[in-house]
C-alpha positions as a Python dict, from the first residue, in 0.01 Angstrom:
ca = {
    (1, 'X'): (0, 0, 0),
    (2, 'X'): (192, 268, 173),
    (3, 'X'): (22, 563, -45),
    (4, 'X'): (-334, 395, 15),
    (5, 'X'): (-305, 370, 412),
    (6, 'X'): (-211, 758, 375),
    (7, 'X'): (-482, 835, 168),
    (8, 'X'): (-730, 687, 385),
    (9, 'X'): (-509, 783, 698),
    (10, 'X'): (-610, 1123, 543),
    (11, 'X'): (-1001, 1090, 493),
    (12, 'X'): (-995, 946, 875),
    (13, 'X'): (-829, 1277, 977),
    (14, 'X'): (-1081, 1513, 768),
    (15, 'X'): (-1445, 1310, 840),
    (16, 'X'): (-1337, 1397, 1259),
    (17, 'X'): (-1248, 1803, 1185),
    (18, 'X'): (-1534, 1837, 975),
    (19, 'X'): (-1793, 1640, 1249),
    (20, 'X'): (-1613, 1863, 1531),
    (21, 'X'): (-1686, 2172, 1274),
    (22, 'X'): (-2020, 2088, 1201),
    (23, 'X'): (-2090, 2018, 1629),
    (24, 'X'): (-1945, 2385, 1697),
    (25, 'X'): (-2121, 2559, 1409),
    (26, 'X'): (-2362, 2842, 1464),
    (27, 'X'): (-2710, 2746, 1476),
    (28, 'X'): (-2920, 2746, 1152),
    (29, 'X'): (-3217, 2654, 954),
    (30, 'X'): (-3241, 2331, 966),
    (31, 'X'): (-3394, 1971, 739),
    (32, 'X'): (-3481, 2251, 462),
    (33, 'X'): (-3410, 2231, 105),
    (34, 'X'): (-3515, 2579, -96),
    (35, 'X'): (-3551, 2536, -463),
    (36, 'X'): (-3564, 2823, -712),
    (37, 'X'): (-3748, 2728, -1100),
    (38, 'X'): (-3835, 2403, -1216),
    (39, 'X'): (-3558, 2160, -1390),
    (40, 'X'): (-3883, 2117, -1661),
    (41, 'X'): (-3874, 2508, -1700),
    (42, 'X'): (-3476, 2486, -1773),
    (43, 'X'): (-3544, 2216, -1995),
    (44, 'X'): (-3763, 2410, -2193),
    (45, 'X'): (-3547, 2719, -2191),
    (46, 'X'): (-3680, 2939, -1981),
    (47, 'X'): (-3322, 3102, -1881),
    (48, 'X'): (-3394, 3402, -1685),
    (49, 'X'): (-3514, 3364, -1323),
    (50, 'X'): (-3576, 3690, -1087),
    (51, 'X'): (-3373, 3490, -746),
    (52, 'X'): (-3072, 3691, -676),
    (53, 'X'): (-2787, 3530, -546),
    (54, 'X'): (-2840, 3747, -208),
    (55, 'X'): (-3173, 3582, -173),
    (56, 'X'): (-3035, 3219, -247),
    (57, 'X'): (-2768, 3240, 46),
    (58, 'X'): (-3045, 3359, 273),
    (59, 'X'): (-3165, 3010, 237),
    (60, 'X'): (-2856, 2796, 214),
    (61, 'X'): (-2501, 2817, 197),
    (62, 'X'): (-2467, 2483, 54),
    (63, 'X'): (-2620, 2404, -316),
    (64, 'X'): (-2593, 2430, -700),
    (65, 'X'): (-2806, 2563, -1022),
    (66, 'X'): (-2759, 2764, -1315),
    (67, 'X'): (-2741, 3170, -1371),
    (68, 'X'): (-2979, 3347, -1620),
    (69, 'X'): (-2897, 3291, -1959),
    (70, 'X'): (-2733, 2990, -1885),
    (71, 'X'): (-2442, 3148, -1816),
    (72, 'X'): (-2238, 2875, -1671),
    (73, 'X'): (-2262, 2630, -1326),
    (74, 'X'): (-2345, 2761, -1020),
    (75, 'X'): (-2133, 2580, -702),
    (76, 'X'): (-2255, 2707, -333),
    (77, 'X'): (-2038, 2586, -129),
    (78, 'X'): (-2006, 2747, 267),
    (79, 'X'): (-2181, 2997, 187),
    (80, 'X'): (-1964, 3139, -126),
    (81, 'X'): (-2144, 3152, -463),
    (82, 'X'): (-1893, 3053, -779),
    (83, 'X'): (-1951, 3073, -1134),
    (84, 'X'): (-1792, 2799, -1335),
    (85, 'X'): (-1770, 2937, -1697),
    (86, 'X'): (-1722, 2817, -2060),
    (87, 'X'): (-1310, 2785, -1981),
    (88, 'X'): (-1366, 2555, -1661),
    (89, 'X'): (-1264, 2853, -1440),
    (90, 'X'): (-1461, 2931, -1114),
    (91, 'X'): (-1488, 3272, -989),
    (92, 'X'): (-1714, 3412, -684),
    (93, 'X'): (-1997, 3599, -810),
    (94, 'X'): (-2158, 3928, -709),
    (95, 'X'): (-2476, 3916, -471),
    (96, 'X'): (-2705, 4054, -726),
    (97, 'X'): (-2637, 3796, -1013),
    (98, 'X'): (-2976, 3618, -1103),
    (99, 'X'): (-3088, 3249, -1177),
    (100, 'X'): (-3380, 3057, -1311),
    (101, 'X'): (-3298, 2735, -1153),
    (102, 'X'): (-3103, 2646, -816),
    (103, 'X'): (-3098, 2422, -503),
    (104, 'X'): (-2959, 2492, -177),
    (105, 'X'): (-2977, 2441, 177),
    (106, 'X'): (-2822, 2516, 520),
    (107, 'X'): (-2566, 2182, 522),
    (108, 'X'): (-2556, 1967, 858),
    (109, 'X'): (-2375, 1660, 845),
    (110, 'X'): (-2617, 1431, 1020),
    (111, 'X'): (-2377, 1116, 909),
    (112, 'X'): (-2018, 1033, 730),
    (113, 'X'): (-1783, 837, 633),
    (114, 'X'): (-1425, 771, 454),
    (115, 'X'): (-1416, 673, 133),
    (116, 'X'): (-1135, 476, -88),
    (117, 'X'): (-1102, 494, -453),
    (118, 'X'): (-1466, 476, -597),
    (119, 'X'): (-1606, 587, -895),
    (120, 'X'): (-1947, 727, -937),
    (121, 'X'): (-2185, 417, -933),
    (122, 'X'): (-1951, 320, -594),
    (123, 'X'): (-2000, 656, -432),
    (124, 'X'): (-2368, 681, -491),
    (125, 'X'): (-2370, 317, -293),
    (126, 'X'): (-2181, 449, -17),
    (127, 'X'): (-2412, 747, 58),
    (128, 'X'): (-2684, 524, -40),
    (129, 'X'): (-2580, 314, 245),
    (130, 'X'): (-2540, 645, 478),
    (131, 'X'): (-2885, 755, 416),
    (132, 'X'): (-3106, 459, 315),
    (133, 'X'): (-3443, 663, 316),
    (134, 'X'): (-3474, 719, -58),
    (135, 'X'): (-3785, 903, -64),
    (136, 'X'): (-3637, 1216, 134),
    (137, 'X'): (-3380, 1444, -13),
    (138, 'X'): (-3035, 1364, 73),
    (139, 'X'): (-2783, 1677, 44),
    (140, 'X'): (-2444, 1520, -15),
    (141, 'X'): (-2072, 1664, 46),
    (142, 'X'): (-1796, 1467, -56),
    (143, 'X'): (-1399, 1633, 15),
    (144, 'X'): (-1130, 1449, -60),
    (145, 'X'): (-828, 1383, -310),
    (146, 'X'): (-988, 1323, -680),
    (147, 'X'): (-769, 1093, -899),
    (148, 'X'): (-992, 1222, -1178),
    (149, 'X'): (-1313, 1454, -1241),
    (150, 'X'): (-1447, 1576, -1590),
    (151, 'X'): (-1715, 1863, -1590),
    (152, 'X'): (-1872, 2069, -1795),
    (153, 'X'): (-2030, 2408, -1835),
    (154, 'X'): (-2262, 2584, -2027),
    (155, 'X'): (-2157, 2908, -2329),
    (156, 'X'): (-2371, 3241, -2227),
    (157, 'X'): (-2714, 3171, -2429),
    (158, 'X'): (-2864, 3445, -2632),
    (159, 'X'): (-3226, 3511, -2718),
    (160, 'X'): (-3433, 3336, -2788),
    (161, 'X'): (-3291, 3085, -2620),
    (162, 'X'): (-3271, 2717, -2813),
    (163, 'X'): (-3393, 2426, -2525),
    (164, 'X'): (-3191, 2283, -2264),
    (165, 'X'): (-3132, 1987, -2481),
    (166, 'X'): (-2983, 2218, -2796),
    (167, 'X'): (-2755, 2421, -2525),
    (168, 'X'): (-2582, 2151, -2411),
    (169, 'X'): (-2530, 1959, -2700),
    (170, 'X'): (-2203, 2123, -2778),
    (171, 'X'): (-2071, 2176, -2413),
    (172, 'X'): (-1719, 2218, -2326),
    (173, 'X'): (-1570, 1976, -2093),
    (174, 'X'): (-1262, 1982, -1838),
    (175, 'X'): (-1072, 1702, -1759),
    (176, 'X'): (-910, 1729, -1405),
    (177, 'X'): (-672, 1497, -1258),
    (178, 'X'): (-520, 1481, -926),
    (179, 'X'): (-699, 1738, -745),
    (180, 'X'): (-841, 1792, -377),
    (181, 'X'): (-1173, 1958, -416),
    (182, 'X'): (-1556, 1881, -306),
    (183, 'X'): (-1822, 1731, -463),
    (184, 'X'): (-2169, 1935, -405),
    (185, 'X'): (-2443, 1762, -486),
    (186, 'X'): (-2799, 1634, -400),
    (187, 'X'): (-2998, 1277, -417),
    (188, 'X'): (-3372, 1378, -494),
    (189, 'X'): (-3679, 1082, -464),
    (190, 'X'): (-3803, 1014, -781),
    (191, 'X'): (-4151, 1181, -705),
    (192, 'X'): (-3982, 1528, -755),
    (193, 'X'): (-3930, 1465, -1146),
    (194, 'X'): (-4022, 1769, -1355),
    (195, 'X'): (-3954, 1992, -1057),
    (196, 'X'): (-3578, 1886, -1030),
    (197, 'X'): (-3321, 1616, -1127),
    (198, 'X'): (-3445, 1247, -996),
    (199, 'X'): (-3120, 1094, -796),
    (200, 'X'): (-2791, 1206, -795),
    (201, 'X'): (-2678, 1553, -934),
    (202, 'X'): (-2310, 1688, -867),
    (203, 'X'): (-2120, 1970, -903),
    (204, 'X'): (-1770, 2023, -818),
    (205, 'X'): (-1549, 2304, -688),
    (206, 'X'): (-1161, 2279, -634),
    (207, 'X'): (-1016, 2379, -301),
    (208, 'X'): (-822, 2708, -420),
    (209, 'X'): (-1174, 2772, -599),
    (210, 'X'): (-976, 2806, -899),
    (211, 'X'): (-1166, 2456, -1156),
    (212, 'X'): (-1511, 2295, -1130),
    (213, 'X'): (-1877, 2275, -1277),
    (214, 'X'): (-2145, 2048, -1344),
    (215, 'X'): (-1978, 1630, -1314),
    (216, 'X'): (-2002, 1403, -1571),
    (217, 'X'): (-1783, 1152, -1383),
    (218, 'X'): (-1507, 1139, -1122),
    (219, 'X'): (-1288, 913, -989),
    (220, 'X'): (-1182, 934, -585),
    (221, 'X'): (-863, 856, -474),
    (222, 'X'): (-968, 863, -80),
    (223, 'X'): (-1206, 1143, 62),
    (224, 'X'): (-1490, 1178, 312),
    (225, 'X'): (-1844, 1184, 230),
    (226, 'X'): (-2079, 1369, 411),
    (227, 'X'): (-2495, 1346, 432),
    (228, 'X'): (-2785, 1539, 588),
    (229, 'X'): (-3108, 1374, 481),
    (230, 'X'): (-3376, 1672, 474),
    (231, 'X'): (-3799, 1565, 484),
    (232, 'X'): (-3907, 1983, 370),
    (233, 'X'): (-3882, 2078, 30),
    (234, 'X'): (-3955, 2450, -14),
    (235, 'X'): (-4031, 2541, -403),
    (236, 'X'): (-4062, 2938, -518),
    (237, 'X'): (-4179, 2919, -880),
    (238, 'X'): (-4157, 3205, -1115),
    (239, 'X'): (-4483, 3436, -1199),
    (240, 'X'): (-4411, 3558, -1519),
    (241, 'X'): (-4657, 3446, -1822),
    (242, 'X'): (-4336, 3227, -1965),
    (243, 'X'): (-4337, 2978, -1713),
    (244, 'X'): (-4726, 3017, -1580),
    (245, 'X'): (-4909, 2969, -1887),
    (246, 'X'): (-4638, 2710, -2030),
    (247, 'X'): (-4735, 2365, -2159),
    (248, 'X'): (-4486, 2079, -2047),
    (249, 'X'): (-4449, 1773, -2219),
    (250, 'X'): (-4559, 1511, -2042),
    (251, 'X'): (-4284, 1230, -2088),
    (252, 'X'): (-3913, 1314, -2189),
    (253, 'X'): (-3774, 956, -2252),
    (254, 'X'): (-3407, 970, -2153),
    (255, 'X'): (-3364, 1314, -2250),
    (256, 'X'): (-3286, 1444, -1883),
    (257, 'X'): (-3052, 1150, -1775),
    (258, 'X'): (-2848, 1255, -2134),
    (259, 'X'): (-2836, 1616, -2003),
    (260, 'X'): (-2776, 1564, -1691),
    (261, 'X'): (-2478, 1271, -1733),
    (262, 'X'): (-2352, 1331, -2083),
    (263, 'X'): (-2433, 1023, -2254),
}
């Protein structure tokens, strides 16, 4: 009882410094999203993407995606850009690094609240709950203590590259357990499917910056979670040959969801 009222004790204390953060920051774009590629494009393999990381955080300083090749998870997270490789590890990357596929957006918590132990399906009800207008994007930061998160990242791919599908079929995954960290992730309507991930899509960064990557699953302990629902969705879309004159399939039946959650 004791170690729960501290917990939440806790996420009380960190939802009011992170609303009296967000009050005092600097003014910036705002109710933006900027998307990079097309999850459909990933899907398909096209791994190579001309955004530079300089050009994302010009943008956002709050998002996620992939780097060309498919060389592991990308975490933006105030305004840092981390590479989560093959091992787990997260490390800040260089401004010039490229991607094919990436969200982000300039993160302004528009609503919170603390959170107790939940596990995904709980979580997703609680910002649900926060920010009930589904067909609008919903940006979602979640900090707290995690009894339990498992990632996973992606090996360097090499030409040609094998689909989206194929690449993650063998992916390493990390087990973490007892961590403080944040959850970076974003709730998009359904409409948006073959441009990026219907619903919820997380990644996950440690607070030394040291562990994270794309989440399978997590469990909280007690935490704050954090929304800003955004109505503009701003979509730059590559012009070489490989994407433009590219034929999509029309249906993928479960194939994203298996991608995108592990199972």
């Amino acid at each position: 009882m004791k170690t729960t009222l501290r917990r939440l004790s806790f996420a009380a204390a960190l939802l009011t410094a992170l609303l009296l953060t967000a009050c005092a920051a600097p003014d910036r774009p705002s109710d933006v999203i900027y998307q990079t590629g097309t999850i459909d494009g990933l899907m398909e393999g096209m791994y190579d993407g001309p955004a530079t990381v300089a050009q994302l955080l010009r943008h956002g300083d709050f998002g996620l995606g992939a780097f060309n090749a498919l060389d592991g998870e990308m975490v933006v997270l105030d305004g840092g850009c981390y590479r989560a490789d093959a091992k787990g590890a997260t490390h800040k990357v260089a401004a010039s690094e490229q991607s094919p596929f990436a969200t982000v957006t300039f993160f302004h918590t528009q609503r919170g609240a603390t959170a107790g132990q939940a596990d995904m399906a709980a979580l997703e009800k609680v910002v649900d709950q926060l920010a009930p207008e589904r067909n609008l994007f919903c940006a979602v930061r979640v900090e707290g203590l995690f009894a339990q998160v498992r990632t996973r990242s992606v090996v360097r791919q090499v030409k040609p590259y094998p689909k989206l599908a194929a690449a993650t079929a063998n992916q390493p995954t990390f087990d973490l357990s007892d961590v403080r960290g944040t959850l970076v992730g974003f709730r998009c309507p359904y409409f948006v499917k073959g441009a990026n991930v219907p619903g919820y899509h997380f990644h996950f960064l440690t607070d030394d910056h040291s562990r994270g990557g794309h989440v399978l699953n997590f469990r909280l302990a007690a935490g704050v979670v954090q929304v800003d629902v955004i109505s503009r969705f701003r979509l730059s879309l590559p012009r070489d040959p490989t994407f433009t004159e590219a034929e999509f399939p029309q249906e993928r039946p479960g194939e994203l969801e298996k991608i995108e959650k592990g199972r």
